[in-house]
C-alpha positions in Angstrom: 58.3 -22.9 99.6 54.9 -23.4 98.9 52.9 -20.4 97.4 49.5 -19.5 97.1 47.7 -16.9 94.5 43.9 -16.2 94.4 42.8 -13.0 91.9 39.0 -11.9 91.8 38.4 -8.7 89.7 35.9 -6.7 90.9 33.8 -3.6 89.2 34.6 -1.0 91.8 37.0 1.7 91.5 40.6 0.3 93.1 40.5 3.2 96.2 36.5 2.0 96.8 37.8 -1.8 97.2 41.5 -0.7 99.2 39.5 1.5 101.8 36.8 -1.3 102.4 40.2 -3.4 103.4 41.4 -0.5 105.8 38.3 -0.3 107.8 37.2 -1.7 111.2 35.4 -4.8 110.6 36.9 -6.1 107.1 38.8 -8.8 109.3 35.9 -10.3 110.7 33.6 -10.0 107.2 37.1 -11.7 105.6 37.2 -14.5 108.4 35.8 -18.1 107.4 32.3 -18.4 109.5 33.1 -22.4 110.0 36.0 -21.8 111.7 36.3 -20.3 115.4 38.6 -17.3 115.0 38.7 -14.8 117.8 40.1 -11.7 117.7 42.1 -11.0 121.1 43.9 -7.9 119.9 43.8 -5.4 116.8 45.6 -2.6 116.2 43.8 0.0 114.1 44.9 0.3 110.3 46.6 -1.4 108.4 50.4 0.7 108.7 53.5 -1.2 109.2 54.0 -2.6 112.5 50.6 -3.0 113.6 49.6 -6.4 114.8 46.6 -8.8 114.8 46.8 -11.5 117.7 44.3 -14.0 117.3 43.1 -17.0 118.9 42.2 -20.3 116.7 40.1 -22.8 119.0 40.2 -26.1 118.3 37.6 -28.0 121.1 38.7 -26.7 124.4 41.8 -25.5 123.4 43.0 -22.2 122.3 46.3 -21.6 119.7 47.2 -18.2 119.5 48.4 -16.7 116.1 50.0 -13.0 115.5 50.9 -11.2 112.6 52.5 -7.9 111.9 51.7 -5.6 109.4 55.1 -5.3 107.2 54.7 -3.1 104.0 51.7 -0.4 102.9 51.4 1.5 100.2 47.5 2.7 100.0 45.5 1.5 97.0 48.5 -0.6 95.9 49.2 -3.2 98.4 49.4 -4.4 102.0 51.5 -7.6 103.5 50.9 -9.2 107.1 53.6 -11.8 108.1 53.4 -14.5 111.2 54.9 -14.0 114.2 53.9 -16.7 115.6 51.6 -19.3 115.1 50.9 -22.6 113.3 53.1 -21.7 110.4 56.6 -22.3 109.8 56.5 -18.9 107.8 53.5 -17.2 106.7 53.3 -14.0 104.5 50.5 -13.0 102.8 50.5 -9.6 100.5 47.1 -8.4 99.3 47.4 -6.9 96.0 45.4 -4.2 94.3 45.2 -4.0 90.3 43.4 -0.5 88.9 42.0 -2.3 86.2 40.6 1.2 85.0 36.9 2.4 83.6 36.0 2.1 87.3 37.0 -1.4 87.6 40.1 -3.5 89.6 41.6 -6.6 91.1 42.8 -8.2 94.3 45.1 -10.8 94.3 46.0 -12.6 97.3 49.5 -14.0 97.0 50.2 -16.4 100.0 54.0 -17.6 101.0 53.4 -20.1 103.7 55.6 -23.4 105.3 54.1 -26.1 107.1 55.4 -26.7 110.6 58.0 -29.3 110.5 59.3 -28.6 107.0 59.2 -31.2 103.8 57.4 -33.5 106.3 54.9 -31.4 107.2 54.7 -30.4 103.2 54.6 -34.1 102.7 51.3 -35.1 105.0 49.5 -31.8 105.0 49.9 -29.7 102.5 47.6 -30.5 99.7 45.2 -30.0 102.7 46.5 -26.7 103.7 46.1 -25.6 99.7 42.2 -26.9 99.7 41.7 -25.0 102.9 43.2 -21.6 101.2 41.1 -22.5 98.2 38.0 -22.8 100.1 38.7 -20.0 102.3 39.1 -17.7 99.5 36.7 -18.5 97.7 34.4 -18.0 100.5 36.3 -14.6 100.9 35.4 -13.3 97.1 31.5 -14.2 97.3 31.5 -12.2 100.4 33.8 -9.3 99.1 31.4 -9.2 96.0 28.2 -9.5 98.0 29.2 -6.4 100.5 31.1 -3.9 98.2 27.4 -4.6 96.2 25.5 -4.0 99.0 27.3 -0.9 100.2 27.1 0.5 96.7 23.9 0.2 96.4 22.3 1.5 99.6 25.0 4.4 99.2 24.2 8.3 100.3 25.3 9.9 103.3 27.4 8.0 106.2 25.0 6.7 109.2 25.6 6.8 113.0 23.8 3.7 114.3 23.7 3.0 117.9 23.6 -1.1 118.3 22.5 -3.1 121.6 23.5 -6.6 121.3 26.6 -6.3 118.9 28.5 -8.5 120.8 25.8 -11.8 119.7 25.7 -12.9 116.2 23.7 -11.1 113.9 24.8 -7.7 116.1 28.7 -8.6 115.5 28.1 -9.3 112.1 25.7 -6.0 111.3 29.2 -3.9 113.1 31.8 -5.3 111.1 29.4 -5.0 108.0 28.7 -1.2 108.6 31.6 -0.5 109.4 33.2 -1.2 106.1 30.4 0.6 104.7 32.1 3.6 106.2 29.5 3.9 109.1 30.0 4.9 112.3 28.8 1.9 114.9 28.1 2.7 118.3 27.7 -0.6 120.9 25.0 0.2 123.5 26.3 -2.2 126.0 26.9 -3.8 129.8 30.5 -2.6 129.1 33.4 -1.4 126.8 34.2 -4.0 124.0 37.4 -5.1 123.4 39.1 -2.5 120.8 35.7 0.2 121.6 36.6 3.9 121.5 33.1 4.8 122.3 30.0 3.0 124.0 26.8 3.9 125.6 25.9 2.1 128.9 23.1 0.3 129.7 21.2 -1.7 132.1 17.8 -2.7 130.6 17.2 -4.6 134.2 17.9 -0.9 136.1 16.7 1.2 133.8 20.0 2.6 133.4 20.7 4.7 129.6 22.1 7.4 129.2 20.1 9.0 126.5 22.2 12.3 126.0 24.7 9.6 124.6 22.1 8.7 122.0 21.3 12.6 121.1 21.9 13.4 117.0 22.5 9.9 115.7 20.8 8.3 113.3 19.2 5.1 114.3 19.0 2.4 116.5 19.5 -1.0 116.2 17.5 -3.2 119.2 18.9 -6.5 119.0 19.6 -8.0 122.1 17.3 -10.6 124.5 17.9 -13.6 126.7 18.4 -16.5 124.5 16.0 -18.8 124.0 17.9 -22.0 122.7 19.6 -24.2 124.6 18.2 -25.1 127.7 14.3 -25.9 129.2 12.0 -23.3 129.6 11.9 -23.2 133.6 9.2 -20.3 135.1 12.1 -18.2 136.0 13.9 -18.8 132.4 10.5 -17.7 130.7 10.7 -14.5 133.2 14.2 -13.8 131.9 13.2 -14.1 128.3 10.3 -11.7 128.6 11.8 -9.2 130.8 14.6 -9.1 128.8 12.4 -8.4 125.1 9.6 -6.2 126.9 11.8 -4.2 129.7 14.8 -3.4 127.7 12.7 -2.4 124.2 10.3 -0.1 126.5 13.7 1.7 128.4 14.8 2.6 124.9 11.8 3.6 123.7 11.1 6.1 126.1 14.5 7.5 125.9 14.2 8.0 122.3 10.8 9.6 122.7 12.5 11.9 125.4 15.6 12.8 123.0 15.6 16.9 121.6 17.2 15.6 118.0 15.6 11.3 118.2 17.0 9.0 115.7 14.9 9.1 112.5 14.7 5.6 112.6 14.6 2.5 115.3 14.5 -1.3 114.1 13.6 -3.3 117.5 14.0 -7.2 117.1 11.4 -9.7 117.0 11.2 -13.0 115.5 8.8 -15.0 113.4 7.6 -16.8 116.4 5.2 -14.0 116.6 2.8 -16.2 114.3 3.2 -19.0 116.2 2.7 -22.4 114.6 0.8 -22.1 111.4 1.6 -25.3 109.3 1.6 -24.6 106.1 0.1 -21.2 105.8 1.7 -18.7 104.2 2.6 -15.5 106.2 3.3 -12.3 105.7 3.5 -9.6 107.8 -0.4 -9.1 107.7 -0.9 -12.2 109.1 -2.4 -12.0 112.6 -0.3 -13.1 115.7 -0.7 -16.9 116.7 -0.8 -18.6 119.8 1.6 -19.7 122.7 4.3 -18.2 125.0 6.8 -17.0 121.9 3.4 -15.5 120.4 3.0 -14.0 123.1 6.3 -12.5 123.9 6.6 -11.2 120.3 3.2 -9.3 120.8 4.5 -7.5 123.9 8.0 -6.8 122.2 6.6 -5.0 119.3 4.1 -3.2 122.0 6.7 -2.1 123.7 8.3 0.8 120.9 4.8 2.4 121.4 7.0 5.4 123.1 9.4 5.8 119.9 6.3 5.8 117.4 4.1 8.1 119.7 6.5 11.1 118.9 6.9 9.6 115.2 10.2 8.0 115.1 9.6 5.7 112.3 9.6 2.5 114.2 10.5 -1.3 112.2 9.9 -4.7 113.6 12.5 -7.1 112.8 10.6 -10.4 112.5 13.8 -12.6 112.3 13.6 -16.2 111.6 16.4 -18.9 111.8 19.9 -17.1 110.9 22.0 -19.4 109.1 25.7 -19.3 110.5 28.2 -22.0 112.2 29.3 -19.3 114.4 26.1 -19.2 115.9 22.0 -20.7 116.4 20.6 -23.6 114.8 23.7 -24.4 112.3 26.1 -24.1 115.3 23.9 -26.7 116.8 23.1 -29.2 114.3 26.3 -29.2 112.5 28.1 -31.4 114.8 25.7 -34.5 114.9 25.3 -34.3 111.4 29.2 -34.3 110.9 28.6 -37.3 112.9 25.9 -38.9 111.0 23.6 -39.1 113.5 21.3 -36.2 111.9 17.5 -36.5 111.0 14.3 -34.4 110.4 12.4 -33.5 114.0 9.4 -34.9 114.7 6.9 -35.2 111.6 9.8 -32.7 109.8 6.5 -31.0 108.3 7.2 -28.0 110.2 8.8 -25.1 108.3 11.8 -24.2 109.0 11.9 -20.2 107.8 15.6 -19.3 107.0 17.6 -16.2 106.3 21.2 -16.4 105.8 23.6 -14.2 108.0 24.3 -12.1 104.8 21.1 -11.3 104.0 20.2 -10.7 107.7 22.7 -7.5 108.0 22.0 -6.7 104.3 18.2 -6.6 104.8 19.3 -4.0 108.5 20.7 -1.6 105.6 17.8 -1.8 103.3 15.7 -1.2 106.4 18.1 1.7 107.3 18.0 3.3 103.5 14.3 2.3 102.9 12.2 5.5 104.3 8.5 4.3 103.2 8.8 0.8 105.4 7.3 1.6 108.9 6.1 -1.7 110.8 6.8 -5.3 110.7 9.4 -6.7 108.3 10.0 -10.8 107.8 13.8 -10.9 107.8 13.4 -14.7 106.3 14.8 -15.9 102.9 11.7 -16.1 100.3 11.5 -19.8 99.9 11.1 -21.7 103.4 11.3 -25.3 103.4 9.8 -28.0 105.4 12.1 -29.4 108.2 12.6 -32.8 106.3 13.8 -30.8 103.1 16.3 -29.0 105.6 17.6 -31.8 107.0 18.4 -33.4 103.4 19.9 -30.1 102.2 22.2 -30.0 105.2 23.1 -34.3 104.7 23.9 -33.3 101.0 26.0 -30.2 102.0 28.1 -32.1 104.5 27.4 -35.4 102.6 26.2 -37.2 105.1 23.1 -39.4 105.9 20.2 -38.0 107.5 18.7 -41.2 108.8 18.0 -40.9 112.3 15.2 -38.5 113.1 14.0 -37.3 116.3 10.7 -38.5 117.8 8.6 -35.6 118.8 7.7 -37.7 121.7 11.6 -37.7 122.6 11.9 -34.1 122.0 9.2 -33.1 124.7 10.8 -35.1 126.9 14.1 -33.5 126.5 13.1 -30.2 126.4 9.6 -29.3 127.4 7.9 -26.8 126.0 11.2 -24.8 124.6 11.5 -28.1 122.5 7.6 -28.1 121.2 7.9 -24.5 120.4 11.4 -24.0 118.6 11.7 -27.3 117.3 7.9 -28.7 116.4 6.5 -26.2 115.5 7.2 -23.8 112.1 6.2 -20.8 110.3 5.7 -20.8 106.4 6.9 -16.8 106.7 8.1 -14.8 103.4 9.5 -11.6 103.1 6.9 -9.8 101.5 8.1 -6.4 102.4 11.4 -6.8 101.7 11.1 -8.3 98.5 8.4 -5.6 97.7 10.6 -2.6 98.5 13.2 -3.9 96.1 15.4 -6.2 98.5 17.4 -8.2 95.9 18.2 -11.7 98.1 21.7 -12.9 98.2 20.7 -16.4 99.2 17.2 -17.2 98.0 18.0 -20.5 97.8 19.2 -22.9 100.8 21.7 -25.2 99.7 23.4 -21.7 98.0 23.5 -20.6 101.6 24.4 -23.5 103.2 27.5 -23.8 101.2 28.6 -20.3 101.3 28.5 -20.8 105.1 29.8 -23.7 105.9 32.9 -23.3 103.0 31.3 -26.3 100.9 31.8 -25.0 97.6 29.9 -27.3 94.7 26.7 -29.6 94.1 
């Protein structure tokens, strides 16, 4: 049979790198971002006889693979075998390796059988072993990047209440603390799948509970209609601004009405609060533009005047475009380019200001740890490009050609004014703040991120 051994050796002590594995969330930072894995059922920890269920969705349908935790022995070693699934047999044992002065390894040793024996050997296995490959080297960079991270912005374990961790930076930023050893609490609709504890909410009834929110240590204000994907109708506009401006004033006051308040609260925005700016450079000094996302963005970041009346050191989250298949702009384009049919938008001389999903939840931590920043924060990479220079990064990634672009004209047609504003137009934004209290970019550069998240190793 087939077998399959990746080792990375890491410089962390061997119990740091084998709790990080035992925590909530290290499946999800562990899972390949280009595929769509769901998890429909997790036992906690990682003892024998717990089992992972999960669904692998190919187009509209749905293949449902479980495994079973079979041997443990902490800091040592861990194995999870298929029950079933697309395997013939499937065992995989994490190994751990105390390589000692503070440092160790993890080898991933991989016992698998194609469905349908030597003929499923015969047509796809050298594919299966490139797809283990390129899944665990994706794996290691992200292993690296977070046991890093975590190290770093170390100190005393945070209680963060999160709304929106269910979308995709707020699922990410939960699995990513929590294997940081932080406690995550989802301040939601209703109970996640595999949530011990939540706090309600309804931002549209002014429904929050705040003696749920009393001692812990900051707030995480992600969540908002989206504003992708379909025109922007009068009632759809409603919905986006209600959504920003009502839920981000219901926390607020609650916060400001708590006896022990968070000591911190990051509230979302996004770079849109510029509006379109050519090629200017901005950083967060730069005065808000013009136009309805302007607009909204202004009233957002209004709306934590509650929170920073009473002194609750109050961030705004200027987000950009988050680089992920799993979600936003990537999850978009990727398929038309796939197909060839990709191209620049328009003129493509709009800016295109990037952050990979990485950087996204690590710059959330350095906000977190970072107790001078107060005020607006550009969570964008440091070197935005042009929306022609995107599209030629992304052909070369995928290797494919990039020569049908868009028409603007086309564009408006299509989709109005959500069209004009999220696909025209640009911001030139850098992370000034970041970068100048000593955030250290995983992904400065874009083809670096485009390859880490879309599992295209090389050049």
């Amino acid at each position: 049979m087939p077998v399959f051994t990746y080792r990375v050796e890491l410089d962390h002590p061997v119990e740091d790198v084998f709790r990080w594995h035992t925590r909530p969330g290290a499946f999800q930072r562990l899972s390949p971002p280009w595929e769509d894995v769901r998890i429909r059922h997790q036992d906690e920890g990682l003892e024998v006889g717990n089992r992972v269920v999960l669904g692998l969705r190919k187009g509209v349908a749905e293949l449902k693979w479980e495994v079973k935790h079979t041997a443990f022995e902490a800091n040592r070693l861990f194995v999870d075998e298929q029950v079933t699934g697309p395997f013939s047999r499937w065992r995989h044992e994490h190994r751990f390796h105390d390589l000692g002065s503070g440092r160790s390894a993890v080898e991933d040793v991989v016992d698998w059988e194609a469905p349908l024996g030597s003929l499923g050997r015969t047509f796809s296995g050298s594919f299966i072993e490139a797809s283990l490959r390129r899944l665990f080297a994706f794996r290691e960079r992200r292993l690296v990047n977070d046991l890093a991270l975590h190290r770093r912005y170390g100190g005393p374990r945070l209680t963060v209440a999160v709304t929106g961790a269910t979308g995709l930076v707020g699922s990410a930023l939960t699995a990513f603390l929590r294997t940081g050893g932080h406690r995550v609490i989802p301040i939601s609709r209703g109970r996640g799948e595999g949530e011990s504890d939540w706090i309600r909410w309804d931002p549209a009834k002014g429904i929050l509970d705040g003696s749920e929110l009393e001692g812990v240590d900051a707030v995480v204000h992600l969540a908002g209609e989206s504003i992708a994907g379909v025109r922007w109708t009068g009632a759809k506009k409603r919905a986006i601004r209600e959504s920003r401006v009502e839920g981000t004033e219901l926390i607020s006051r609650v916060l400001a009405d708590l006896n022990r308040p968070p000591a911190t609260f990051i509230s979302g925005s996004a770079v849109g609060f510029y509006g379109d700016r050519g090629d200017e450079l901005l950083t967060e000094d730069a005065p808000a533009g013009k136009g309805f996302l302007a607009d909204v963005c202004r009233a957002w970041e209004k709306a934590t005047h509650a929170a920073r009346a009473v002194g609750i050191r109050t961030l705004f989250l200027r987000t950009g475009v988050v680089l992920s298949p799993e979600g936003g702009m990537l999850n978009t384009v990727q398929l038309p380019f796939r197909l060839g049919l990709g191209g620049r938008l328009g003129s493509g001389r709009q800016y295109v200001p990037w952050i990979d999903l990485d950087d996204e939840v690590g710059l959330i931590l350095h906000l977190l740890r970072t107790r001078e920043l107060r005020g607006a924060v550009n969570a964008t990479a440091p070197n935005p490009v042009p929306n022609a220079a995107f599209t030629t990064v992304l052909g070369r990634v995928l290797s494919r050609p990039t020569l049908l672009p868009a028409p603007a004209l086309a564009i408006r047609a299509a989709l109005g004014e959500m069209g004009d504003q999220l696909l025209l137009s640009g911001q030139r934004a850098v992370p000034e703040r970041a970068q100048g209290t000593g955030y250290d970019f995983l992904f400065p550069d874009l083809e670096e991120s485009l390859r880490h998240q879309l599992g295209r190793p090389g050049g």
